[in-house]
C-alpha positions in Angstrom: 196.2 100.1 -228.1 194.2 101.6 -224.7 194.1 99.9 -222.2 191.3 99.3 -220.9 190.3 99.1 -216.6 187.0 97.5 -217.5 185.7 94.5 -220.0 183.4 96.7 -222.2 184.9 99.1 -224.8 185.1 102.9 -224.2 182.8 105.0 -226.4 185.5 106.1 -228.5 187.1 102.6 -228.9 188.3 102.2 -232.9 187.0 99.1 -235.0 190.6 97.9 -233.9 190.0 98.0 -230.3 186.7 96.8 -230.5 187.8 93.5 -232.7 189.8 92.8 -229.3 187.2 93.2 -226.9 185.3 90.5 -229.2 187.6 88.3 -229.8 189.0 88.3 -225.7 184.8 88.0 -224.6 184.6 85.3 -227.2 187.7 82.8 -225.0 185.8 83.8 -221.5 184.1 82.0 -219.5 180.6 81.5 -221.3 178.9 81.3 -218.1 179.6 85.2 -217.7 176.6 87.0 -218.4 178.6 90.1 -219.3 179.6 88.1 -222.3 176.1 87.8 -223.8 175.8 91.6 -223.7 178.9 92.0 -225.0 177.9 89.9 -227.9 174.7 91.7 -228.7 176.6 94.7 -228.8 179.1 93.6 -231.1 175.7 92.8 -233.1 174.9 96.0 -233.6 178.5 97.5 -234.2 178.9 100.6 -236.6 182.0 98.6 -238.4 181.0 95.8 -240.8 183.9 93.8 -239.6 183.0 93.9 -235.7 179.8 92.4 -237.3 181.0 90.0 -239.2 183.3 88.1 -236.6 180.1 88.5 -234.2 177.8 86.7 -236.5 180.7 83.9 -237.0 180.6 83.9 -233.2 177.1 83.0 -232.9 177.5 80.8 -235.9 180.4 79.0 -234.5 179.0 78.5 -231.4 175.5 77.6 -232.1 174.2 80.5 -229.6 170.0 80.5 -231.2 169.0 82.9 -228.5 170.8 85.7 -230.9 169.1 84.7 -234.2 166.7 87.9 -234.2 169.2 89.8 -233.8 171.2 87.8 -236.8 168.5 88.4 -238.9 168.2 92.4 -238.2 172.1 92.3 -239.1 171.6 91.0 -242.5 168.0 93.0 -242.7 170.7 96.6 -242.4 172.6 96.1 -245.0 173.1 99.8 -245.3 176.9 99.9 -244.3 180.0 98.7 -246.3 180.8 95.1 -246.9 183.6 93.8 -244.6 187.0 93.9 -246.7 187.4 90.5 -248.3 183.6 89.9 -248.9 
């Protein structure tokens, strides 16, 4: 895995990377407001999976400010289910 200098993921970042970048936001400090944009970008990933553990973020943690963007996640079903699903 890149390592990365910054705490958002690089354009080219693979489903991988980007899993990590979620799931390292998702233990910072909630008070960050990087981690809310972070989040809402994780909402809108290309990889089903990257969506998945986003929505059980917001889930998890109760965060309503995200449900419209929840509901457009589950609106696009166009992509692949996440493996297991």
């Amino acid at each position: 895995m890149r390592q990365a200098r910054y705490p958002i993921p690089v354009d080219d970042a693979t489903a991988a990377e980007r899993v990590s970048y979620l799931l390292a936001a998702r233990e910072s400090d909630e008070r960050r407001p990087l981690r809310a944009i972070l989040l809402g970008r994780f909402l809108k990933d290309s990889d089903p999976t990257v969506r998945f553990l986003a929505v059980k973020w917001v889930s998890d943690e109760k965060l309503t400010d995200f449900r419209p963007q929840i509901v457009g996640v589950f609106t696009d079903l166009s992509g692949p289910a996440p493996p297991g699903l």
